[in-house]
C-alpha positions in Angstrom: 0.0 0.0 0.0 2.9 2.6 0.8 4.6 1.7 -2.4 1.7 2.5 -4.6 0.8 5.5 -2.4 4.4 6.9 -2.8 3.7 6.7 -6.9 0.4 8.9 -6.6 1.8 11.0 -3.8 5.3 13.2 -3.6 5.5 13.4 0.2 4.4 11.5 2.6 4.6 11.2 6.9 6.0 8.1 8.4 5.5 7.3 12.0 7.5 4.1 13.8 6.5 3.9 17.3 6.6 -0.2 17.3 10.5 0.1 17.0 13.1 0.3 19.2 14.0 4.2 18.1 10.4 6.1 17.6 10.7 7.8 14.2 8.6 10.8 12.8 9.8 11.2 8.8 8.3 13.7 6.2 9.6 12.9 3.1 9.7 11.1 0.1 10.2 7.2 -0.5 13.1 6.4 -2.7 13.2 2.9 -2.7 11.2 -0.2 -1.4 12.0 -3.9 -0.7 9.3 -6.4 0.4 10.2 -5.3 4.1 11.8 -2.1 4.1 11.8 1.4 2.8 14.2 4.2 2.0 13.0 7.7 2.5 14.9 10.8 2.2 13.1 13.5 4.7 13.5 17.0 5.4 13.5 18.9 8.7 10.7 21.0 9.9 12.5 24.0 8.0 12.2 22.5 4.4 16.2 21.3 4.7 16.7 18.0 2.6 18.8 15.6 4.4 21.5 13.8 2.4 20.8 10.5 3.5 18.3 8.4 3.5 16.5 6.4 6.4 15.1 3.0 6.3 12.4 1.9 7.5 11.2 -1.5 8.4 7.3 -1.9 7.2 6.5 -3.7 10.5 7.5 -0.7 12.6 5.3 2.0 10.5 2.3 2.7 12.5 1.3 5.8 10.9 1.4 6.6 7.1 -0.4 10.2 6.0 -0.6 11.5 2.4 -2.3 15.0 1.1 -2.6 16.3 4.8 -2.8 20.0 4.9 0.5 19.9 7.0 2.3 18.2 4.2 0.3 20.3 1.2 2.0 23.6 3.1 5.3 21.9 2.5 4.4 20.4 -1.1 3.7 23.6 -2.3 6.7 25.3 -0.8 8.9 23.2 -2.5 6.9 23.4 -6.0 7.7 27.5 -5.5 11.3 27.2 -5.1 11.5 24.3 -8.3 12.4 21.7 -5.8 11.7 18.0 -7.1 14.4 16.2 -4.8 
């Protein structure tokens, strides 16, 4: 479901809180294995990080798409020609 959410939708909010670190990521998925994901995020300024996280799919317990919180940051990022 993430994977074919990721295609429709440029960013997206991960939450892990079954994990041992809790994770909050707002980013986009760059690259998904049958039990993982990579996402490169930003921080709550609009600053790309250069790496990537993973994420394992069994520690996700929160996935949002076309929230108004992400739309402010989609539309940000679509005024400066950003399409990391």
């Amino acid at each position: 479901m993430i994977s074919q959410l990721s295609e429709k939708y440029a960013l997206m909010i991960l939450e892990c809180e079954a994990g041992e670190e809790k994770e909050f990521v707002i980013g986009r998925v760059i690259e998904t294995t049958t039990t993982a994901m990579q996402v490169r995020y930003f921080s709550g300024v609009a600053t790309w990080s250069r790496a990537t996280v993973k994420l394992n799919f069994t520690d996700i317990t929160s996935c949002q798409v076309g929230t108004n919180y992400i739309n402010v940051y989609q539309r940000y990022f679509a005024r400066k020609g950003v399409t990391r």
